[in-house]
C-alpha positions in Angstrom: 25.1 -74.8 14.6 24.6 -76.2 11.3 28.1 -77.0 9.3 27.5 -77.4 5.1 29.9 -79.3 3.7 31.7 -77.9 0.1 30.3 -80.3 -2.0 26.3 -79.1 -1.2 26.2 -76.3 -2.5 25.5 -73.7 -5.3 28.4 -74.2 -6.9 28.0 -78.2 -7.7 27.4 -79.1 -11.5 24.9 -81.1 -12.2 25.6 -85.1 -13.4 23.8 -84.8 -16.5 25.7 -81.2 -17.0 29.0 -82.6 -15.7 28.1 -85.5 -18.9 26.9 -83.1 -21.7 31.1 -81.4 -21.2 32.6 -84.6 -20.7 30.8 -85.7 -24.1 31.5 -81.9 -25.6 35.2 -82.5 -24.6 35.1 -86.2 -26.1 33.7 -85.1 -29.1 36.1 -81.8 -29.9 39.3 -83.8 -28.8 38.4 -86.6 -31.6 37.3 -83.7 -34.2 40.5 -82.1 -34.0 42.4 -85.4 -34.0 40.7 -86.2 -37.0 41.5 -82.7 -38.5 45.2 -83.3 -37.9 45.5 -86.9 -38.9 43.5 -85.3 -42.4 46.3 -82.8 -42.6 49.2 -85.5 -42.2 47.9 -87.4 -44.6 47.3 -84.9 -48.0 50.9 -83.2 -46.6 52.9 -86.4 -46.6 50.9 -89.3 -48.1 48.4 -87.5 -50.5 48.4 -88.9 -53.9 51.0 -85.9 -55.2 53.6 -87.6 -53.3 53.5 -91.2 -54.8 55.8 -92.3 -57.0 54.7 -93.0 -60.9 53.9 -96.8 -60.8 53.1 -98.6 -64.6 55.9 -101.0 -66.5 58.0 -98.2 -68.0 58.1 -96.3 -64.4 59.0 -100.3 -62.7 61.7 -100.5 -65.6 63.8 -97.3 -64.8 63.3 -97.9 -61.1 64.8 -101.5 -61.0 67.4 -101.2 -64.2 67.8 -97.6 -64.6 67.1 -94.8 -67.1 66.9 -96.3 -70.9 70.0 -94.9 -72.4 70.8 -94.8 -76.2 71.5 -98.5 -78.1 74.9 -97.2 -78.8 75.8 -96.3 -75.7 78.0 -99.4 -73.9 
């Protein structure tokens, strides 16, 4: 009596199939990553949340808001 082990059989993938997933897998995993990473950046770090930078901006950050002369 002949015994077949599990692994020879049918129901075995391929190398070269088991490598086109694993590169499939690879490949979605980073596109999504790089989706998300996009989405952090224009939702926390996108140009619409960077503070106004130029002399007057640099002025009122470090001495305040310009107030009137007569003000003391």
């Amino acid at each position: 009596m002949e015994r077949q082990s599990v692994a020879s059989g049918s129901h075995t993938i391929p190398p070269a199939a088991r490598r086109r997933g694993t590169a499939r897998e690879i490949a979605l995993a980073l596109t999504v990553k790089a989706c998300l990473l996009a989405a952090l950046y224009f939702l926390f770090f996108g140009p619409t949340h960077r503070p106004p930078a130029g002399p007057a901006a640099t002025a009122a950050a470090l001495i305040g808001p310009a107030g009137h002369k007569d003000q003391r």
